[in-house]
C-alpha positions, -999 to +999 in steps of 0.1 A: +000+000+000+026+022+010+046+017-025+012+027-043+010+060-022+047+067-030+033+067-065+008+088-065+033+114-045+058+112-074+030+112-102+019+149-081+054+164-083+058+154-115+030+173-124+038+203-105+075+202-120+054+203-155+037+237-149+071+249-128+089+240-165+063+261-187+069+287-162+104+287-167+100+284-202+076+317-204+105+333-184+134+324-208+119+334-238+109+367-218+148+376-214+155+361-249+128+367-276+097+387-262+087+421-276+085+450-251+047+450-255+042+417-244+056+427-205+028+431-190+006+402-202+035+378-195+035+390-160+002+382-158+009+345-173+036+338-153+017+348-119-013+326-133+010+294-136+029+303-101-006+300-083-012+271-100+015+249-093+013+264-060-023+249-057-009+219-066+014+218-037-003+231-015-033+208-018-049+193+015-049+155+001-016+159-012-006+169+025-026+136+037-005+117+012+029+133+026+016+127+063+009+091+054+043+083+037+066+105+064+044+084+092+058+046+070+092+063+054+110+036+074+095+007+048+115+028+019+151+033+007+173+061+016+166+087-012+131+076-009+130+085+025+150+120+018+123+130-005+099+126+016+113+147+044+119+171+016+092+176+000+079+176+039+095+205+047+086+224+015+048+217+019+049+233+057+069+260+042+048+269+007+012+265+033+027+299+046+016+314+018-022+319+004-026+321-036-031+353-037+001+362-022+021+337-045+004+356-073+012+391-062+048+382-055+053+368-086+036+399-101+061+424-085+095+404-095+078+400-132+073+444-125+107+448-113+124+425-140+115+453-165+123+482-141+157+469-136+157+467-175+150+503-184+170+516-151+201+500-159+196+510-200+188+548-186+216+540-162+191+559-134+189+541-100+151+562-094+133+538-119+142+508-103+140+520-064+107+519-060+099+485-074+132+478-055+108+487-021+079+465-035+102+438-040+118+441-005+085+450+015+073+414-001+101+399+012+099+407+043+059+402+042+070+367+034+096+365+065+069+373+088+047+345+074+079+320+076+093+326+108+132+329+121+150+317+146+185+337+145+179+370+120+154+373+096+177+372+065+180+332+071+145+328+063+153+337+027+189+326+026+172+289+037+155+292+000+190+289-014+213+272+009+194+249+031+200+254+065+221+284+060+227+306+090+235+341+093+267+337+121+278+307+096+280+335+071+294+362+092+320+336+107+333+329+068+335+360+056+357+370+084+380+346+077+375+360+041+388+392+053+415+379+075+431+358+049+424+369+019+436+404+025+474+393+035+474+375+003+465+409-017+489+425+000+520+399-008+503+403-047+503+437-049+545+435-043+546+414-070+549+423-109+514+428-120+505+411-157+510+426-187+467+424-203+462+452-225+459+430-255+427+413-236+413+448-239+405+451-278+383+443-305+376+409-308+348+404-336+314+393-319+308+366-341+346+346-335+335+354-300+303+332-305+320+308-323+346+301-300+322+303-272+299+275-285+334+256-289+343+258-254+312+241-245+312+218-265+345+206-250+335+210-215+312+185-220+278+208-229+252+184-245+240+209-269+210+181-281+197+190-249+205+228-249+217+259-265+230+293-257+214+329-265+224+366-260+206+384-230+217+412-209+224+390-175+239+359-185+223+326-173+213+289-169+178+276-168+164+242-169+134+226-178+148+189-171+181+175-181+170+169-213+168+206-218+190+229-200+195+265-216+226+293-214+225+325-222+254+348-230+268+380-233+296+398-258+316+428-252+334+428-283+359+451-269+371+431-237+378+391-247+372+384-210+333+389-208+319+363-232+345+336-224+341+333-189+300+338-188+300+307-215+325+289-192+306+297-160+273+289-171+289+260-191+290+249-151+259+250-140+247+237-172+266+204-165+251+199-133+221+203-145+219+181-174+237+152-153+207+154-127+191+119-126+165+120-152+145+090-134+141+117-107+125+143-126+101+161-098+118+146-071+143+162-048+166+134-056+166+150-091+171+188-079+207+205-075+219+201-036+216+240-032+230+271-051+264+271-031+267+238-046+253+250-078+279+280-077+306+256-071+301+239-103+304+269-121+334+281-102+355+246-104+352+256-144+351+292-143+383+297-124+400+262-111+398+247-145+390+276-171+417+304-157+445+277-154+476+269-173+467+233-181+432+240-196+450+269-220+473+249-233+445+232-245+427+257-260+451+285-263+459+274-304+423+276-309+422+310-298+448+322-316+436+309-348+403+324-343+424+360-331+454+354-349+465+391-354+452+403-314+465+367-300+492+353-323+517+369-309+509+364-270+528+335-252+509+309-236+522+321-199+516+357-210+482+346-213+477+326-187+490+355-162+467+381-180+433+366-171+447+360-133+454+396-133+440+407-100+425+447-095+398+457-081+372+466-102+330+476-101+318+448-121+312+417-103+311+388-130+344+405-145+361+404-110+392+383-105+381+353-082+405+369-053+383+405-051+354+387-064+344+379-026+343+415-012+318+422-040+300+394-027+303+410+013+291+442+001+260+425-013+255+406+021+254+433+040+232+455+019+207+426+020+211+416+058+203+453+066+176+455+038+156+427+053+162+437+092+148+470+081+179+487+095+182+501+055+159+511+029+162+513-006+161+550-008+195+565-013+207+528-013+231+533-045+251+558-027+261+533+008+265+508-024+291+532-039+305+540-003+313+504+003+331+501-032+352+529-020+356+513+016+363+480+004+380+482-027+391+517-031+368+523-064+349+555-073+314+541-091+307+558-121+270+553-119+243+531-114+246+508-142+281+498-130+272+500-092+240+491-075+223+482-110+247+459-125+234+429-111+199+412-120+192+396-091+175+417-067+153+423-103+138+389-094+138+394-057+165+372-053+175+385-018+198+356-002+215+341-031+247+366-032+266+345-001+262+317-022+287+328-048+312+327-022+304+290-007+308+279-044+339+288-048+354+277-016+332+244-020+345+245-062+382+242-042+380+214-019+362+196-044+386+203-074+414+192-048+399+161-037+392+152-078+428+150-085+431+131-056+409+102-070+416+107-106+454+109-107+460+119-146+432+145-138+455+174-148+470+157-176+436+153-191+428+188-187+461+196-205+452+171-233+418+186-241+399+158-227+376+171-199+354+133-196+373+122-167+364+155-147+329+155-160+324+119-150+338+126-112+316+151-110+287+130-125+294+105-101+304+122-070+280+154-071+257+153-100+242+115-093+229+126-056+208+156-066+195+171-034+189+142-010+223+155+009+227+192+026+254+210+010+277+203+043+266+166+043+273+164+007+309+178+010+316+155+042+312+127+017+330+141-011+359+153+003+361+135+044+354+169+058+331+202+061+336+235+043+371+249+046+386+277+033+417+255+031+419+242+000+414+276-016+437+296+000+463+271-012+453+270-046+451+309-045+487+311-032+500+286-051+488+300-085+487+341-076+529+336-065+528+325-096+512+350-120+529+380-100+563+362-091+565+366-054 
């Protein structure tokens, strides 16, 4: 009996993964193909399918049927069990929330989507700021109806890192600041990298071409996927049998398209090695977004900004730049795109300052939801904390408080998990060319399979039945250290600037 219940439970998720992946759908082609015209009816579709799948969930038989499984999980298997106490915890959590609230919200981030649109195009902060103070007044409207035990920010940080606290957070970046800082300062008495020649025209359409190359030799199934041109690169799945990028081309700074093909090349991975048994299922969802993020980052930055994946595809560079790359060596290279200085632009930060634009975002949004800011005169204590932090004067909006989509889409919580990727992206690339001993070698000789399948294996195959700390306990013997990538920093930045 118990068996047949399960059944119905995964035939119901199923079904509400459906009208989440028609959602998504409407979303992607908003941000790739929709006229401006269409805004404000697609808001209105995409609010319509967000009450209905959360209806779906929601539903007081389907709670009967989660109440009679969780009362018999001990007659099931491990992952069975996990996604029962998942999808547990989700139903108590989405019953927080009426309809007509799911609707509204979903409203408001569709509203402030566009504002963030127009601001950043006008580069004027005073078009987004006060669907900014919708968007964060709904926020904490949906705080209240959650609860907190520690600071109210973990009841939207638990959205994106499971079980994520706010002193966890506080504690790490600390230790960001304590170590990371020394290590600046032993860089900056090195020899900085020559990179002026990353800084020139680079046709857009070699760009593309070379981008689509690069994921195709990460590994990028591009039978189940493909890549388009948007403002805010990203990655969006409607099952692992479709998983989408999206790009962007500055076709006067190499750096930009490269590493957003290579970053969202990343997620993309994860994504499409998901179980597809588990489609629905918890046990075929990502872990959380730090461990998301630290797919990204292992290619972004431990595999993609290295010496051994260059001389890979360094020659195909040059042949597709031959007169603004065929004269740069290799190490030249290599040393360029590990250049470190600060700069406004988060997604074109070196992975060193990357994590103080990620502090200034935490504590923007701590103080946002704790009400202790508001989002009036916000850009200004965003360009004072450049200044304070890394000693840079913002130009404007569009390269200071509006460069980022996120907050666009309410997304208040998932900045912190940028950092845990990369520290997780460490210990995990460390502990791979532990078990695969010709790991580097393979990198060097263009064949990526042996990392992809490692990752498959050890990340990908347990989609979220394991916490992120569980799941890096069994990956690597141990919690979340910032260990590993301090050495790997070190190691590689006494490189690049000689010291």
């Amino acid at each position: 009996m118990s068996k047949a219940i399960y059944g119905e439970f995964v035939e119901r998720l199923r079904k509400i993964k459906d009208v989440a992946s028609a959602t998504a759908l409407l979303n992607w082609d908003k941000e790739v193909n929709m006229p401006p015209a269409g805004a404000a009816l697609r808001s209105q579709q995409v609010a319509t399918l967000s009450g209905i799948a959360h209806e779906l969930f929601v539903d007081d038989h389907f709670g009967k049927t989660i109440s009679r499984l969780a009362a018999s999980k001990h007659e099931f298997s491990f992952a069975e069990r996990r996604n029962i106490e998942l999808v547990q915890k989700q139903f108590e959590r989405n019953r927080k929330f009426d309809t007509e609230f799911v609707q509204r919200k979903s409203k408001i981030i569709s509203e402030g989507y566009h504002a963030w649109v127009k601001a950043k195009q006008a580069n004027d902060y005073s078009i987004f700021q006060p669907v900014l103070k919708k968007l964060v007044d709904v926020l904490r409207e949906q705080v209240d109806r959650l609860g907190y035990e520690n600071h109210p920010y973990e009841a939207l940080l638990d959205e994106y890192e499971p079980g994520g606290k706010v002193a966890t957070l506080d504690a790490l970046f600390d230790d960001v600041k304590k170590k990371l800082i020394p290590l600046l300062n032993k860089i900056n008495a090195g020899t900085p990298p020559e990179d002026s020649f990353l800084k020139q025209h680079f046709d857009k359409d070699k760009q593309w071409d070379f981008g689509i190359e690069i994921l195709r030799r990460m590994g990028y199934d591009f039978d189940a996927g493909r890549q388009d041109i948007t403002p805010h690169p990203f990655t969006i799945s409607f099952g692992a049998s479709d998983v989408r990028v999206t790009t962007r081309i500055n076709p006067d700074h190499f750096n930009t398209m490269t590493w957003s093909c290579i970053h969202e090349g990343g997620h993309a991975l994860y994504e499409q090695g998901l179980p597809t048994a588990s489609y629905g299922l918890p046990s075929g969802e990502y872990a959380s977004l730090g461990i998301h993020e630290s797919q990204s980052r292992l290619w972004e930055n431990n595999v993609g900004r290295s010496h051994d994946y260059w001389r890979a595809n360094f020659p195909l560079l040059q042949s597709s730049f031959p007169k603004e790359l065929g004269h740069v060596s290799l190490d030249a290279f290599v040393k360029a795109i590990n250049k470190v200085e600060a700069q406004p632009i988060r997604v074109e930060a070196d992975e060193l300052t990357y994590h103080f634009h990620i502090l200034i975002r935490y504590e923007l949004e701590k103080a946002l939801i704790e009400g202790s800011l508001d989002t009036e005169g916000l850009d200004e204590i965003w360009n004072q904390k450049y200044k304070e932090y890394l000693g840079i004067d913002i130009k404007g909006p569009a390269e200071g408080i509006l460069q980022d989509v996120h907050w666009g889409y309410g997304s208040i919580g998932y900045f912190p998990t940028y950092s845990l990727g990369s520290f997780y992206a460490a210990q995990f690339f460390a502990q791979a060319k532990k078990d695969v001993p010709d790991l580097e070698d393979s990198i060097r000789n263009n064949d990526n399979r042996p990392l992809l399948d490692w990752l498959r294996e050890s990340i990908h195959s347990h989609g979220a039945i394991y916490h992120s700390e569980d799941l890096c306990e069994k990956v690597t013997g141990r919690g979340l250290s910032l260990d590993d990538f301090m050495e790997y920093a070190d190691r590689k930045f006494s490189w690049v600037y000689g010291v």
